[in-house]
Steps between C-alpha positions, in 0.01 A plus 500: 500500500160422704488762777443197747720185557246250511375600138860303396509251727172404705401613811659536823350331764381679709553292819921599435439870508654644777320755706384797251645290249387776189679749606816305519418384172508867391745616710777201325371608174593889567835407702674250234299427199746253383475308816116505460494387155729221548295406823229450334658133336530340872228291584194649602553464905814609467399861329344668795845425688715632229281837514605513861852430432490752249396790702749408843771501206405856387489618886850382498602670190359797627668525773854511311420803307723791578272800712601830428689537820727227459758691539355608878355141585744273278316190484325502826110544368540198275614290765263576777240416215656164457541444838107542562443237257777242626336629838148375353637146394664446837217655712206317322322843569366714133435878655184486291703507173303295226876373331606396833177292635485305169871442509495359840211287394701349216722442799295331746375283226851394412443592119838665515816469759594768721864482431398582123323798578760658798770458229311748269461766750923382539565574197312833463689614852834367305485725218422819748787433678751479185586160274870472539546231233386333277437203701281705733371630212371160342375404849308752535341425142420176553354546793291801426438476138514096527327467842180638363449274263598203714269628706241493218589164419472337915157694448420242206631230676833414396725374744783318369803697594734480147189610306415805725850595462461522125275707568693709687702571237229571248416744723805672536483511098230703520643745760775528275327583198274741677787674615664526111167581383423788811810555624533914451208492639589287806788737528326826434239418765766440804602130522836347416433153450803413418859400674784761533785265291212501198510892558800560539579288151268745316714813692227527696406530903158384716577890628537682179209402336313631802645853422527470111432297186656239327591504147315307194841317492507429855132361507613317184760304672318459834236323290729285306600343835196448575427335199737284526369405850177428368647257263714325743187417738256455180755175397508362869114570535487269159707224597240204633233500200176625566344598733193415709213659389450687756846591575499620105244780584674602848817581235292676197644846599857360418279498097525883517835561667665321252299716218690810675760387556519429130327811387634809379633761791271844467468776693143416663381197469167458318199314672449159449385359171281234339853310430580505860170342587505251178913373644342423841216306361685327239814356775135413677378298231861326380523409870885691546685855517 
């Protein structure tokens, strides 16, 4: 793979890179590799955007990940965090923070709606505070997961409402899969991205896996709900025929969630292959997931 994007697919222009726009490029490609690679399909003056989406996503991630005193501050770190970044959106003011100014500039340029953005920090505050069901649960998904690559897709300028919301759900594919594919990790690392009635159908609880482990059969059957999740939004996402070109790339990442979700369960997962790479491009060139 050619260590820089525009060695695939031409150069971005430069007049669309926002602020220090190389370090965001780096900074997406460390924080969600996936993301990156699939961002690297949108248009060209929609790639410096996606960078920046990329990297405010990862801040939000971030800030759901269990601190060692969780059991002293409960959730409290992760959502001051959050709330300093809706606090940025409302405000209009960055603090000097790189992710922030080029974020707000995607804003004031009206590349991507407000709305969009608050309900990904939403979601991330949704999941510290405890998914109670599954339709919380789904929500939160498709508005995290899914709102990131709706945002991707405003950022490439697609606008028509029933196509963005396929989109949506492509996106919530791939947070699906990612979770099947990472999920003891996800687990192991603090965060309980999941709702309590999916828990407690694996004999499971949000508090107990903060104190303990879950079993290989208990992650087994978590992830075969989730599977079945996945495949639920992947046939909505479907219905409708293809999809805009542009709104295709926004919903590449949905390529590799369905590859996990499909894959073999094992204990870590392995990095990213050449097949991986080789899905996304060939849904790219077919012109559907």
């Amino acid at each position: 793979m050619p260590s820089e994007p525009n060695a695939m697919t031409g150069p971005m222009d430069a007049s669309h890179v926002a602020h220090d726009g190389v370090s965001m490029l780096h900074a997406a490609r460390a924080a969600d590799p996936d993301r990156f690679f699939c961002a690297l399909f949108l248009p060209a003056a929609a790639r410096a955007a996606a960078m920046v989406l990329i990297a405010f996503n990862h801040e939000c991630v971030r800030a759901v990940a269990t601190p060692a005193s969780w059991s002293v501050a409960g959730p409290m770190a992760g959502l001051i965090r959050l709330q300093w970044w809706r606090d940025v959106v409302e405000s209009g003011n960055a603090q000097r923070h790189d992710t922030a100014r080029a974020l707000l500039g995607l804003l004031a340029e009206g590349r991507v709606r407000r709305d969009t953005i608050e309900a990904i920090i939403t979601a991330r505050e949704n999941e510290l505070d405890g998914l109670p069901d599954r339709e919380n649960w789904q929500a939160a998904m498709l508005a995290g997961a899914g709102g990131v690559q709706v945002a991707m897709a405003m950022a490439a300028g697609v606008e028509a409402g029933p196509v963005l919301e396929r989109v949506r759900l492509y996106g919530g594919v791939y947070g699906v899969g990612a979770l099947v594919r990472y999920l003891p990790a996800v687990l192991a690392a603090g965060r309980c991205p999941l709702p309590d009635d999916m828990l407690a159908d694996a004999g499971l609880t949000r508090d107990g896996l903060r104190t303990g482990h879950a079993s290989p059969g208990q992650i087994e059957a978590l992830r075969m709900k989730l599977r079945q999740q996945g495949q639920d939004w992947l046939a909505q996402a479907r219905m409708g025929g293809r999809l805009p070109h542009p709104a295709l790339a926004a919903s590449l990442p949905a390529v590799m969630g369905l590859r996990d979700m499909k894959a073999r369960a094992l204990p870590a997962s392995p990095p990213r292959g050449m097949g991986d790479r080789l899905a996304v491009m060939a849904a790219r060139m077919r012109g559907r997931i």
